[in-house]
Every structure is written in structure tokens, then in C-alpha cells.
Phi, psi and omega in degrees: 000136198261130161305128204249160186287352173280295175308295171333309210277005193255322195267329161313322187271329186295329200284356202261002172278298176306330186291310198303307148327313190303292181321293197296307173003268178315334167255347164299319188276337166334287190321285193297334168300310196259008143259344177271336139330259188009275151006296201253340188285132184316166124331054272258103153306125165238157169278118151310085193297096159293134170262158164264155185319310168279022166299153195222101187225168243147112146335135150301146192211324180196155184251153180210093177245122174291289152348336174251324224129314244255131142220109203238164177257124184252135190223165191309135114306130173222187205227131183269080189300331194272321184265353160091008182244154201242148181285143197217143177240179150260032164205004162278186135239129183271141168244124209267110245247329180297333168295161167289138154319153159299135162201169177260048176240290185168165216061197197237154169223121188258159179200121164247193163170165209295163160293134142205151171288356190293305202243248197267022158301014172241005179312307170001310229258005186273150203250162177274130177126342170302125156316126172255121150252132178259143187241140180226151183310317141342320177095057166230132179257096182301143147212142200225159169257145196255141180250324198211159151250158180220124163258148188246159201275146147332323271196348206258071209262022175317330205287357169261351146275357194284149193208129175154184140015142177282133148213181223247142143229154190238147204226113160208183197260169192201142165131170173329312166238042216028353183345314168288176173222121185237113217255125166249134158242130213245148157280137171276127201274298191156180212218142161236137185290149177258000000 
């Protein structure tokens, strides 16, 4: 049978469907990973942090890693119980308001923000030992040093229980389809009036 421009023109569109499938796939099962996070996300437990009187704590206002790049404005991020989604901009960093302020006392201050090159896609590349500064509406400069990464399930609100040490974390997503929460953790150095 000789190929007629009709049959060509039958087997191009089926291959440009399947390209089209191939493509679209990976973001359609995104889409369905991250409603089903949704679905499942816990309850967000926090540990109540008491500060003592003399603690020296401060809104977040701006991150500052020298080392990365990185200088961004950081504004409140808060968490959407009924759609299971936490407020996100593209060029900011959120500070999760359920977490603790920087303070020289105890607990964690969580600061998240988008995978962008805008904001913490080059987080990846940070070496242990990179200097962190939190800048606060107050006028104090927190500064902490980074030790570890972890990754984590959507689903995993533990980082709101931590009791210890002040220490500072930074959160954006990972895996193939972002499907993850990929957590840097910082020790807290100490704090200065600016």
C-alpha cells in the first residue's frame, strides 16, 4: 500500500498526541500529588514557645545569605486550614507565622519560600557553614549558621513542635515534581542591634 498524504497526515497527529500526553503527564500527576497532600494534611500541632521577659525577638523583615545571593524581604506567610495551602508569593520569603519570631532564647522560626530563581531554587548549593542574617522590624540582626538538610513529606507539620535551642529554618520544595519539602537548618549564632 502506497502512503497517501491523508494516511501521513493520520500518523503525525496521533505521534503529536502521544508527545503531547508524554509532556503534559508529569504535570497532571503533579497537580493530583498536591491535591492529595491537601487531603491529608495534618493538623498543624505547635509547641507554644513562652519567651521570658528578657528575650530579645523581633519580626522577620529580610534574609540575608551572603554566600548564596540570597537577599529577599520576607513577609508573613500564614496557612489556609480549609484548602490545605500556605500563602506564597514569587519573589519573597514567607515567614510562617505559626513558628516562632527570631528570638536568643528557644525555638524554631520557620521562613519558607517558592523553588525560583527569584527566591531559594539555588538553596541546593549551600555548604555547611553559610552565615544566615534575619533582619526584624524592630532593628536586630539574628544570625545563624547552616548545618543540615532534610527532606521532607508535605504532610510532615513536626517542624512546629521543636523545642530547643533558637534555631532558624529555611523550606522550599524538591523532588521531580516538587512533590517534596526540602528543610535547611540553621544554628543560631546570636543577635545585634543594627
Amino acid at each position: 500500500m502506497k502512503p497517501t498524504l491523508h494516511n501521513l497526515s493520520r500518523v503525525l497527529a496521533i505521534g503529536l498526541i502521544a508527545a503531547g500526553i508524554a509532556v503534559m503527564a508529569p504535570f497532571g500527576y503533579y497537580w493530583f500529588q498536591n491535591h492529595q497532600v491537601a487531603a491529608q494534611t495534618q493538623p498543624i500541632i505547635i509547641h507554644k514557645v513562652a519567651l521570658k521577659p528578657s528575650a530579645i525577638t523581633g519580626r522577620p523583615v529580610e534574609i540575608n545569605i551572603a554566600s548564596m545571593n540570597i537577599d529577599l524581604k520576607v513577609i508573613d506567610g500564614t496557612y489556609n486550614k480549609e484548602s490545605g495551602a500556605w500563602t506564597l508569593t514569587l519573589d519573597k520569603a514567607q515567614y510562617a507565622t505559626p513558628s516562632v519570631q527570631p528570638n536568643d532564647q528557644e525555638g524554631n522560626t520557620l521562613i519558607y519560600g517558592h523553588y525560583r530563581p527569584e527566591v531559594f531554587a539555588y538553596l541546593h548549593h549551600i555548604v555547611p557553614g553559610a552565615k544566615a542574617v534575619i533582619s526584624t522590624d524592630n532593628g536586630y540582626a539574628f544570625t545563624y549558621t547552616y548545618q543540615t538538610t532534610q527532606t521532607m513529606d508535605p504532610t510532615d507539620t513536626s517542624i512546629f513542635s521543636y523545642q530547643g535551642r533558637p534555631r532558624l529554618t529555611l523550606q522550599t520544595c524538591s523532588g521531580a515534581y516538587m512533590q517534596n519539602r526540602q528543610m535547611y537548618y540553621f544554628s543560631f549564632d546570636g543577635v545585634t542591634k543594627t
